[in-house]
Structures are given as C-alpha cells and as structure tokens.
C-alpha positions as CSV (number, residue, x, y, z in Angstrom):
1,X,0.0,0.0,0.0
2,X,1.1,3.2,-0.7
3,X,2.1,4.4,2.7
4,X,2.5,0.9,3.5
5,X,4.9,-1.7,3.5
6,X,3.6,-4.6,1.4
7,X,5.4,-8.4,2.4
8,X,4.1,-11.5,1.5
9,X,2.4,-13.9,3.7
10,X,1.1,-16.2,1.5
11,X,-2.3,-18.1,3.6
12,X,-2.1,-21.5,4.4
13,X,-4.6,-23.3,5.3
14,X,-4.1,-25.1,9.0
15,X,-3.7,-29.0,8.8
16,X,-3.4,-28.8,5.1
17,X,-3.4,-31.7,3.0
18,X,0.0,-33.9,2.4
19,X,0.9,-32.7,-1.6
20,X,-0.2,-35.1,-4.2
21,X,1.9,-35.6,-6.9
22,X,1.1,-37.1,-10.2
23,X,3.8,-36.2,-12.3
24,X,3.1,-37.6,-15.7
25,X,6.3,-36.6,-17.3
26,X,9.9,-37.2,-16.2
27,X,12.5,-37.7,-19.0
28,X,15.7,-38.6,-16.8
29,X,13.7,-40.7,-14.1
30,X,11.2,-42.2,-17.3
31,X,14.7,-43.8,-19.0
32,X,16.6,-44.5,-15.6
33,X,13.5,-46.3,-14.4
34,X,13.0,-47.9,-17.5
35,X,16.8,-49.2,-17.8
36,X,17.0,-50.3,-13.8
37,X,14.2,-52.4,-13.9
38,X,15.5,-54.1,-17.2
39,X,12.5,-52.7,-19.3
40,X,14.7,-51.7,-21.9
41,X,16.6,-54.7,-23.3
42,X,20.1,-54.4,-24.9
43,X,21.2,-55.5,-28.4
44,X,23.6,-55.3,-30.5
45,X,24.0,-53.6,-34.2
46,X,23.6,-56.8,-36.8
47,X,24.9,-56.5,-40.8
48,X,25.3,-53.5,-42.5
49,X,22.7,-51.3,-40.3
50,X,25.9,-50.7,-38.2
51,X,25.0,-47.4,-36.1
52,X,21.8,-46.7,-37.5
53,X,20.6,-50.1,-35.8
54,X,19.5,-52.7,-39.1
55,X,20.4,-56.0,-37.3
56,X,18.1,-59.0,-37.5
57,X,16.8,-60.2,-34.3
58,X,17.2,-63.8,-33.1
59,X,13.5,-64.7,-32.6
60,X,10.4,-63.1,-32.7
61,X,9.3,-60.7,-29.3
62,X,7.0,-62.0,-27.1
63,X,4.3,-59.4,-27.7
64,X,3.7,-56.6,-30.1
65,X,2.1,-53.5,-30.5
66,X,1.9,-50.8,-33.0
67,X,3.2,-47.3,-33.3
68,X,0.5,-44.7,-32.8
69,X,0.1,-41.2,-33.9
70,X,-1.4,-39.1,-30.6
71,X,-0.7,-35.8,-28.6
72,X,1.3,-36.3,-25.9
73,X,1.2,-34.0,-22.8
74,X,3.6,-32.9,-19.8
75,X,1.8,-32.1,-17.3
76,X,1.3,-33.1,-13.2
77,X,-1.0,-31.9,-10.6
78,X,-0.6,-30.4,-7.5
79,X,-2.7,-29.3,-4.3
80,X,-3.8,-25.6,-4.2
81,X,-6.1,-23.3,-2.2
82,X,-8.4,-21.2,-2.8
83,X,-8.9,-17.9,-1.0
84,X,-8.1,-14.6,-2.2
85,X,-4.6,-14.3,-3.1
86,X,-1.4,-13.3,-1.0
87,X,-1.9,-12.0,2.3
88,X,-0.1,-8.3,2.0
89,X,0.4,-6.1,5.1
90,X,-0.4,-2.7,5.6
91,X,1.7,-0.6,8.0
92,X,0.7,3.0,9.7
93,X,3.2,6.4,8.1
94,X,2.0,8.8,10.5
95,X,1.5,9.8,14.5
96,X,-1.1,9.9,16.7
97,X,-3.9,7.2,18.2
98,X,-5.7,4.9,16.8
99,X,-9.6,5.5,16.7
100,X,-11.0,3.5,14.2
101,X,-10.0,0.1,12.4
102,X,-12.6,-2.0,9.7
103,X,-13.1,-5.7,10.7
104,X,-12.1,-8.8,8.9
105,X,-13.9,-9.2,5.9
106,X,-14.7,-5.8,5.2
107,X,-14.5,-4.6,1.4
108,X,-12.5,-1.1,0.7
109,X,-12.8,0.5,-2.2
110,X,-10.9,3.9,-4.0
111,X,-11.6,7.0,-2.1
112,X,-12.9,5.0,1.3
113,X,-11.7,5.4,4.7
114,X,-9.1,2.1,5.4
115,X,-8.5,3.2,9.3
116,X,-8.9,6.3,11.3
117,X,-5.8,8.1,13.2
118,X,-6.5,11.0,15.8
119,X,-10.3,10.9,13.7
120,X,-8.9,11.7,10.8
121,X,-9.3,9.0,7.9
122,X,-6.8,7.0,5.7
123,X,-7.8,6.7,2.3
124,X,-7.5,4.0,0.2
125,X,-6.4,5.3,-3.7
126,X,-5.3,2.8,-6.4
127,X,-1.5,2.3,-7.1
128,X,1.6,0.0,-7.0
129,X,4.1,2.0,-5.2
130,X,3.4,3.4,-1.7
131,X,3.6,7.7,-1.0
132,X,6.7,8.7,0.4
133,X,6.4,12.8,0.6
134,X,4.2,15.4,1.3
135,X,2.4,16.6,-2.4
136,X,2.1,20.3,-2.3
137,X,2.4,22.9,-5.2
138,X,5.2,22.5,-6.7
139,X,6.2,19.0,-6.7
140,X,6.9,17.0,-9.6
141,X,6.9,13.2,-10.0
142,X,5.2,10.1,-11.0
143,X,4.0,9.7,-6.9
144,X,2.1,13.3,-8.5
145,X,0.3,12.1,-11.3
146,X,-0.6,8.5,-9.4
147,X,-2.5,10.7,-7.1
148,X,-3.6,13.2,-9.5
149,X,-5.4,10.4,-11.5
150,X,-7.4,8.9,-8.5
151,X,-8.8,12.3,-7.4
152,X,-9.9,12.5,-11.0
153,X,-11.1,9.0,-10.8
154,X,-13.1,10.3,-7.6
155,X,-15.2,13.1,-9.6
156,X,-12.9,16.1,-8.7
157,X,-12.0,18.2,-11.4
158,X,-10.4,21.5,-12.6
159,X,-6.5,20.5,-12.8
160,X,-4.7,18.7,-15.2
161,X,-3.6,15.0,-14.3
162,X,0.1,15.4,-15.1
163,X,3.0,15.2,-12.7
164,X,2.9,18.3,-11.3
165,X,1.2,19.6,-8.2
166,X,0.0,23.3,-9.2
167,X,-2.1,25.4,-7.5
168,X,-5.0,24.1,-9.3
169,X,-4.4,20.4,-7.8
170,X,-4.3,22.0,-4.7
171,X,-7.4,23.6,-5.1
172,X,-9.3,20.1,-6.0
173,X,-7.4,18.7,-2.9
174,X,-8.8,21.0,-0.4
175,X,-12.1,20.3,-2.0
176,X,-11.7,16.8,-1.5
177,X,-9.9,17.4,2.2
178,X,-13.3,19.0,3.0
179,X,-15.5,16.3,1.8
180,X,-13.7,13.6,4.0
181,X,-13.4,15.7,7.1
182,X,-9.6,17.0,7.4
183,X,-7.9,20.1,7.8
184,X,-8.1,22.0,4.0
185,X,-4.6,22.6,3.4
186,X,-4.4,21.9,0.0
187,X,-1.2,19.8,1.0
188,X,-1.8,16.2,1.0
189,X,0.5,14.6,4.4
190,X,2.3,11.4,4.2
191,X,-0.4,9.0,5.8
192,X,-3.2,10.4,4.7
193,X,-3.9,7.4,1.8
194,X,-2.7,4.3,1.4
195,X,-2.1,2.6,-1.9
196,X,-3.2,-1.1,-2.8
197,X,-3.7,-2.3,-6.4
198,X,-7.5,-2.3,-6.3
199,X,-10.1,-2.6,-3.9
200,X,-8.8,-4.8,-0.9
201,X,-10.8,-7.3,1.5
202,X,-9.8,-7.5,5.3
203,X,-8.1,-10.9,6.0
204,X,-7.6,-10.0,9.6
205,X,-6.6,-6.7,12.2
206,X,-3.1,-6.7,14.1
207,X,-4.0,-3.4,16.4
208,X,-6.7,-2.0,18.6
209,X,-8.4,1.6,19.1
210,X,-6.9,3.8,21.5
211,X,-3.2,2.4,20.5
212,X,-0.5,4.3,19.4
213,X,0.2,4.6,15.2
214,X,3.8,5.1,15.6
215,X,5.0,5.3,11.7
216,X,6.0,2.0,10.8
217,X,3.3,-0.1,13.3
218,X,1.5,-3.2,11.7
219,X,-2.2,-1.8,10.9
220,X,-3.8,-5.6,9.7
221,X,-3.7,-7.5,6.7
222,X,-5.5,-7.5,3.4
223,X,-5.9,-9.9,0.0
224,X,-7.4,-8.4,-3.0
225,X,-11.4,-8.9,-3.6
226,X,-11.1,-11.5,-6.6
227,X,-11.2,-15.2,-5.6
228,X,-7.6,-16.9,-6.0
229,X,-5.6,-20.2,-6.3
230,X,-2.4,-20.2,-5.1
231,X,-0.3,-23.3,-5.5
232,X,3.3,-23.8,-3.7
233,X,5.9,-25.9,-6.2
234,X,9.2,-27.5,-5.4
235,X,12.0,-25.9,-7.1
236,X,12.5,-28.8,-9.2
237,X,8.9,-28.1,-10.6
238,X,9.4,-24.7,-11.6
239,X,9.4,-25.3,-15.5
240,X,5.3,-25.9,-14.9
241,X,4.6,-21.9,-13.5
242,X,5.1,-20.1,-17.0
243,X,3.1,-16.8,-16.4
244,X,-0.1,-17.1,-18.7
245,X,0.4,-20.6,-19.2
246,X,-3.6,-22.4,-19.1
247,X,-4.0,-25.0,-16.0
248,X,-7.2,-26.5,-14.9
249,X,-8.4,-26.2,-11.8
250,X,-10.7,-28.8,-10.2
251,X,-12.8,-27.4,-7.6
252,X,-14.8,-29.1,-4.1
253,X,-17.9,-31.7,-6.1
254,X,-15.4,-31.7,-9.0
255,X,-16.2,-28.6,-10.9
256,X,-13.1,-28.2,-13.3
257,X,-12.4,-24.5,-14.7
258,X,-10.0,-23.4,-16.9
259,X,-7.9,-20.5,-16.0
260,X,-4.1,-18.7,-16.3
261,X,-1.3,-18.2,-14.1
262,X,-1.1,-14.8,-13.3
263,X,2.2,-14.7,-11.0
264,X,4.8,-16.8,-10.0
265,X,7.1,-15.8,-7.2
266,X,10.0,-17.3,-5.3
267,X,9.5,-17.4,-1.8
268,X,12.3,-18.4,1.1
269,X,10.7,-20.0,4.3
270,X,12.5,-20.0,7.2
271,X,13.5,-23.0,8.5
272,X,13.9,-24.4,12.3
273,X,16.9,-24.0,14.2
274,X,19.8,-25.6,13.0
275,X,17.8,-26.4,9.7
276,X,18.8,-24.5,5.6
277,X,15.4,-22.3,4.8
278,X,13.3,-23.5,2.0
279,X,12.8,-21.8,-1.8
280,X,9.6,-22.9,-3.1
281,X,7.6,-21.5,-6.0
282,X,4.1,-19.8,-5.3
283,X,2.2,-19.9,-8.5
284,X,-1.0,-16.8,-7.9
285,X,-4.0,-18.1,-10.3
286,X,-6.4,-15.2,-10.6
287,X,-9.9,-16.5,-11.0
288,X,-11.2,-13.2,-12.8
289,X,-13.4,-14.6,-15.9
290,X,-17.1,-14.4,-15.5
291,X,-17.3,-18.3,-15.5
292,X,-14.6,-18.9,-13.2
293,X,-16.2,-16.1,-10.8
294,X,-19.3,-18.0,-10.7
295,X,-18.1,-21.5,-9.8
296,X,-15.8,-20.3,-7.5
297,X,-18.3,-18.1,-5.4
298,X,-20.0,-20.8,-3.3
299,X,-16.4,-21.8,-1.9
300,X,-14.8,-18.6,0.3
301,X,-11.8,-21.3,1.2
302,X,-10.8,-25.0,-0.1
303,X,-8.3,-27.0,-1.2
304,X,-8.5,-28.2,-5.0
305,X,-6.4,-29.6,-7.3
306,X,-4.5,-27.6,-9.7
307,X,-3.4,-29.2,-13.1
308,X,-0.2,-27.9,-14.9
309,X,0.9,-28.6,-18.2
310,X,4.5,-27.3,-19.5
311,X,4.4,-28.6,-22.6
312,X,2.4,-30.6,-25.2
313,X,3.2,-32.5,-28.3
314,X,0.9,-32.7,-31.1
315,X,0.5,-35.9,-33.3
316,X,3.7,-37.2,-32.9
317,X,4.2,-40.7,-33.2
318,X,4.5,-43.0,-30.4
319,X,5.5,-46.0,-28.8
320,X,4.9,-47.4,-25.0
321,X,8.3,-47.0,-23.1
322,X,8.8,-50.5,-22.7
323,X,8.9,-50.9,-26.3
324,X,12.1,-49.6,-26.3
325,X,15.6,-51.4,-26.4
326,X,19.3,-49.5,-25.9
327,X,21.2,-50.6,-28.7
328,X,24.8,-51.6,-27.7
329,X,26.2,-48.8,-30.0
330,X,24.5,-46.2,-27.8
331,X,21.0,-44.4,-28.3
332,X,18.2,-46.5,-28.2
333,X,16.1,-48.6,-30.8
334,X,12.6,-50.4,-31.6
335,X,12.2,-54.0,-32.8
336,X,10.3,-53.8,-35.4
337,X,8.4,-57.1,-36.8
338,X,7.7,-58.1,-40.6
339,X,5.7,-61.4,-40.9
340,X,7.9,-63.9,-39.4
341,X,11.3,-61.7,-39.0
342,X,12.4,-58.8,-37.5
343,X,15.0,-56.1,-37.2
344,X,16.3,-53.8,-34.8
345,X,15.4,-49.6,-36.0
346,X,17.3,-46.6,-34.0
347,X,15.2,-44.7,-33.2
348,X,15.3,-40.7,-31.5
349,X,13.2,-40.1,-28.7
350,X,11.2,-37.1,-27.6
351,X,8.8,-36.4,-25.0
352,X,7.8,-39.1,-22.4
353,X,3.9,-38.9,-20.8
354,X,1.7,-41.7,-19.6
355,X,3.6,-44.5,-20.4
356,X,4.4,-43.6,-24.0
357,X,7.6,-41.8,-25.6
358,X,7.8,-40.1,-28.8
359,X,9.7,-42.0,-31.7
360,X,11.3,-41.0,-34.8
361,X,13.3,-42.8,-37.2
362,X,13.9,-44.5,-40.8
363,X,10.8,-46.3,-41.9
364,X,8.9,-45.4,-38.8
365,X,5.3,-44.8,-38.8
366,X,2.0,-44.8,-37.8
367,X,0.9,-48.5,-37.6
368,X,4.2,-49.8,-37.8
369,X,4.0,-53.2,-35.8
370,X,7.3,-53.0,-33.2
371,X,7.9,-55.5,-30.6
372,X,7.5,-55.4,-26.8
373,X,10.7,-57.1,-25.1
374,X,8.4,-57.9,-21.6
C-alpha cells in the first residue's frame, strides 16, 4: 500500500493436505527407471545397419504393438487453495492514536476510509508503489500524477492530471480534504492514503483503538477482492509456472475451470533452528473470468487440485516406453516385426507422458507393428 509496507504472507490453510503428486512426465527418471528395472533390453548392431541399428533379431518378441500417432502432454498436478490471493500487510506512516479500524472481511474501495488516526481518515487510492512525501504545489513526480489520477477518478476536477502539483491540484485537494473531514490545506501529508492495487478485502486486524500509530506499526492484513488459487511448487517443478500458461483447476464436487497463471514468485521460508530455509515456488491463479467467478463463489476457502501442463506435443508418433531397447552402440532402438522376421530400427526419442515416448526414425510410422521385449 502506498504508505504501506507490502510483504508476502502467502495463507495456508491449518492441517493442510500432504501434496499429491502425479507427475506424468519425467525424462531422466522415465529412461533410468526404465533401464534399472530391465525394461529396456540391450542388443547389438547386426549387418550393415551398423550405427543406424538394421540387425536382425534372433527370434520373434513376445508381444507386439503398433506405433500410434497421438498428442502427448507434460503435465502433473498439484494441491492448491483457494482464497483470495497473497496476504499483503499494511503498516501505519503517521502519528497519533488509533480511533478506528474496519473488521475482517470488510471490502474497501478507491476513495474509502481504510483506518482512522487521531479521527482523521486514511484513504485507500489505487496504485503499485506506496507515497513517500508530502504533495504540495510545486512538486513534480510520477507519486504526483498516481495521485492526481485517483482524485480524478473520484469526480474532482479543474487541474490537469500530469506530474505536477500546481495550485489548481491544490485547489481540488482541499475540495476533497473538506468532503472527507480534514484540515483543508491543500497539501496532502504522508499518511493520509494508502495505496493497494484495487479494492482490498480485510483478512484480519493486528491493532486496537486507542493504540499508538507510531509510523512503521502493523495496521492488519488484506488480500485483493477476486477469488484466488495459489499453489506452492518445489524448485524442481518450476518449468510448470510459466506466467499465462492455461492449468485446470478442479474445484470441491469436481467442478473443473479453466484459468491462467497470473504470477509466479520465489518465496524463502525460514526454517527451524539448525535447519537451511526452503525456496519454493508460489504460483497466484487469478480467478477473474465471468465463469470462473461463478463456480468459485460458493467456496470462500478449499483446497482443490490444480493441473499444470508445460508442454504438449501434437500428433507425434508413439510408442509405449517398454517398447524400447538400448542398442549396444549407444542411443536407443525399436524391434520392429515383418511377418515372421524382424529387425532392430534406431530410433530418437522425444517427449515421455503416460507410459508412452515419442519415436522417430527410418521407416517409422503410424501402424508400424514393433515388438515389446516384456
């Protein structure tokens, strides 16, 4: 806020559920899982086919299947909760007592009192950096125009929204000073508004009437108004929170929305004595459309599963991963069966999802009849 000092608390919901993880797409652990277990057999180069694979196998494989043409998806889900956002906290710039605080819940909006000092309001106006000076004819500066453009937001008029504080802002501010019940001084004091990004929503109050508001004191805490999924990830995750990337989002009685990633921040949480702190990904999904709005409304807090998806392949052609054998040259092959023969095919692989891997090589495609070692 803008006479505040905005840090992330991001809410978590007491006794939260252990994370569920359903990765469905893990190139290194797919082909050393693969290889450990024996799943991929080994074989050697026959003839002429030399590096390129072209040897004959000794017998017929066990089973077969055939190659398919499909779209093949990375993605994994994870636990999130719904609320409103990141918890931001709002902290008092000026002297005197406390005489009035709102209560949790409460909605603020542009031009509204947010707390009362000596009975004098704070004002909540619209903007991403907090005041940090007196405005007062003849000051200059973006802080100028971002206040400029709310008291013109508010109805007030006769000055030009610009960044510079002439006598004719002055004159609208002492007009507006008048309207909320403050000395008319034209001159618009540190503390007298506070800055959030939009309208803000009480989460909860961290003083009481009749304290002191010693510049710098802890006022209470606030979320924006729109309903919100936020979603921690491991580090190793992070290639799945790609600002506007689409996830799904499946709500309480398995509604499933569509939405966007809005914000993804890296947050450090402290650790116990003795113990290294913790980097984790927050992922902030903004549940602004119309339909999203409407599903989420019956739920003020729950947990729901989030569904992320980094990358997705589009008709490729495909094999399952156990259909693969590592050729004894290096790289890795297919059997692939004709009648009562077969031959070993390099083969180059791509993305692995859902059991499958992406194949491409000489004389492979879509129906191609390949063997399954086990």
């Amino acid at each position: 806020m803008g006479e505040t000092t905005a840090e992330r608390a991001p809410a978590k919901e007491e006794g939260r559920r252990a994370r569920r993880r359903r990765p469905r797409f893990k190139i290194a652990l797919a082909v050393a899982a693969i290889i450990a277990v024996g799943g991929v057999a080994t074989v050697a180069a026959f003839g002429s086919g030399g590096g390129d694979g072209g040897g004959r196998a000794t017998g017929l494989p066990p089973s077969t299947t055939k190659v398919a043409k499909q779209t093949l998806s990375d993605a994994q889900t994870e636990d999130g909760q719904l609320g409103y956002g990141p918890t931001l906290t709002a902290t008092n710039q000026t002297k005197g007592t406390i005489t009035k605080l709102p209560e949790s819940g409460d909605v603020i909006t542009r031009g509204h009192r947010l707390y009362e000092v000596d009975g004098d309001p704070v004002v909540l106006m619209y903007g991403s950096k907090p005041s940090y000076r007196p405005l007062q004819a003849g000051t200059e500066g973006s802080d100028v125009e971002r206040f400029e453009k709310n008291l013109s937001a508010l109805g007030y008029d006769g000055f030009t929204v610009d960044d510079e504080y002439t006598s004719d802002t002055a004159e609208a501010v002492r007009e507006w000073q008048d309207d909320i019940g403050v000395a008319e001084t034209g001159i618009v004091d540190v503390g007298r508004v506070a800055y959030a990004n939009g309208p803000v929503r009480i989460e909860s109050v961290a003083a009481n009437p009749g304290e002191p508001a010693a510049p710098g004191k802890k006022m209470l805490e606030y979320t924006g108004t729109t309903q919100a999924v936020t979603v921690e990830l491991d580090t190793a995750d992070q290639r799945l929170a790609k600002k506007g990337a689409r996830v799904e989002v499946t709500l309480p009685q398995n509604r499933t929305i569509t939405a966007e990633i809005d914000e993804v921040t890296t947050v450090i949480e402290p650790a116990e004595q003795g113990a290294d702190p913790t980097t984790k990904v927050e992922v902030t999904i903004w549940l602004d459309s119309a339909k999203a709005k409407k599903a989420a409304a019956a739920y003020a807090l729950a947990s729901v599963d989030v569904e992320f998806t980094a990358g997705e392949r589009k008709d490729v052609l495909t094999v399952p991963v156990s259909a693969l054998v590592a050729l004894s040259e290096g790289g890795f092959g297919v059997e692939v069966v004709k009648g009562a023969t077969s031959s070993y095919v390099a083969v180059e692989t791509g993305m692995f999802a859902d059991g499958k891997v992406e194949i491409t090589g000489a004389g492979i495609a879509e129906g191609t009849l390949v063997g399954v070692p086990k």
